[in-house]
C-alpha positions in Angstrom: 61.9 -106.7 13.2 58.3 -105.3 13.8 57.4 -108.9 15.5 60.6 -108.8 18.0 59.1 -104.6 18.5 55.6 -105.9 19.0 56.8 -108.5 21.2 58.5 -106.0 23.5 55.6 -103.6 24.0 53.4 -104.3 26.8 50.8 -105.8 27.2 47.8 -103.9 26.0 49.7 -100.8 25.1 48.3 -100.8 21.6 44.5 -101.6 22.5 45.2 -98.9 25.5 45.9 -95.8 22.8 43.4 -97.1 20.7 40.8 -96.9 24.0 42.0 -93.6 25.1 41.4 -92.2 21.0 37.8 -94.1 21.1 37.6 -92.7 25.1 38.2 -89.3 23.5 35.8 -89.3 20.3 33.4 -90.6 22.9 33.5 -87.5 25.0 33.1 -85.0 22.4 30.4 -86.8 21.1 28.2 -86.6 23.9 29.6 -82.6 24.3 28.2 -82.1 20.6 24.8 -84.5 21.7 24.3 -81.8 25.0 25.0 -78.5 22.8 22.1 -80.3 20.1 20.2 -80.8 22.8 20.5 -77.3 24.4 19.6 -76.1 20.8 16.7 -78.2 20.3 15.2 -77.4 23.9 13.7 -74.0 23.6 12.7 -74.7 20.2 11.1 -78.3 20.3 10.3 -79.4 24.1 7.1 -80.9 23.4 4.8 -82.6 26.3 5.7 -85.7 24.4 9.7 -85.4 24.1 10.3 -84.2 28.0 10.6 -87.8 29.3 13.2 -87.9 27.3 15.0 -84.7 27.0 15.5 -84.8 30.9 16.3 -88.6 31.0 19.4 -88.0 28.4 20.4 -85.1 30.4 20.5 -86.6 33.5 22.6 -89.4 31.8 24.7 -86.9 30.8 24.9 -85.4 34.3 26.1 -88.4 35.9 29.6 -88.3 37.9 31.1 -90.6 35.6 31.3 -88.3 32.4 33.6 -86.2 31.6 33.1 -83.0 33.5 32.9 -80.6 29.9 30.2 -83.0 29.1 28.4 -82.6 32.8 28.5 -78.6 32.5 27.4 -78.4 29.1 24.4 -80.7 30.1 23.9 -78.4 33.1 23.5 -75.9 30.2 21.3 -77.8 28.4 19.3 -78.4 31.7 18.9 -74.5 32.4 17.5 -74.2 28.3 14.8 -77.2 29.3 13.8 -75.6 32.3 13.3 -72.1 30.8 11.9 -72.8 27.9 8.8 -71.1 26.7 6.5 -74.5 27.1 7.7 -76.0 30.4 5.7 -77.2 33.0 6.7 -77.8 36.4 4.2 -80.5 37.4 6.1 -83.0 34.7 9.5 -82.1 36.0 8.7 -82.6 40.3 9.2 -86.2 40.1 13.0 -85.5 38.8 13.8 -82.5 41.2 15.6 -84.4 43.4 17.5 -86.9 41.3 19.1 -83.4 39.4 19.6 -81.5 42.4 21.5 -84.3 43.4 23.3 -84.5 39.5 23.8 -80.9 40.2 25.5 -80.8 43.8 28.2 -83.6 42.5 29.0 -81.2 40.0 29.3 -78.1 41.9 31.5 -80.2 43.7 33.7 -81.3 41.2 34.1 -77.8 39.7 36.7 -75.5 41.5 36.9 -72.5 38.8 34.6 -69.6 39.3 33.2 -69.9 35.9 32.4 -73.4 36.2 30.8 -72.8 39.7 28.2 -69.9 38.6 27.3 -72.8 35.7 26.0 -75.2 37.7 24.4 -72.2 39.8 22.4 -70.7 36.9 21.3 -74.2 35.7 19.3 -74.0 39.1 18.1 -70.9 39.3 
């Protein structure tokens, strides 16, 4: 009997809930990886780890991820930026890359409190 029921599902439907469960651990690891990071920035940003601090948050930026992820890295962001040891000669050459990061998000946000994130990760 559980051949002739396996035989009836479709295609895929087992590997599909298995990806979505996988999809979903995924996500909320690289949540947990932005609030680490947005702990360790004030605390640790040396000269030497900035490369990449800002590299893995613009990964995490990207349009593709999850959007918790994207405005918990635009957290994370806003931490790097203000903390005690930054320097805004090493971050120029990635300006444009976030504000562009930053604008897809604003964009892709449509409640208030989500809005004013991506705001005060700028400014």
């Amino acid at each position: 009997k559980q051949e002739s029921a396996a035989a009836s599902r479709p295609a895929g439907s087992a590997a599909g809930g298995e990806e979505s469960v996988l999809e979903a651990y995924e996500t909320a690891l690289r949540w947990r990886v932005t609030m680490i990071l947005r702990a360790w920035a004030p605390m640790q940003l040396s000269i030497d780890h900035r490369p990449d601090f800002f590299g893995l948050i613009g990964l995490l930026l990207k349009p593709e991820e999850d959007v918790v992820v994207r405005l918990s890295a635009a957290r994370a962001l806003r931490r790097g930026l203000t903390s005690p040891n930054f320097e805004a000669t090493a971050f120029f050459p990635m300006v444009e890359s976030f504000a562009g990061l930053l604008l897809d998000l604003f964009a892709a946000v449509a409640e208030p409190e989500s809005t004013s994130v991506v705001l005060l990760s700028v400014g």
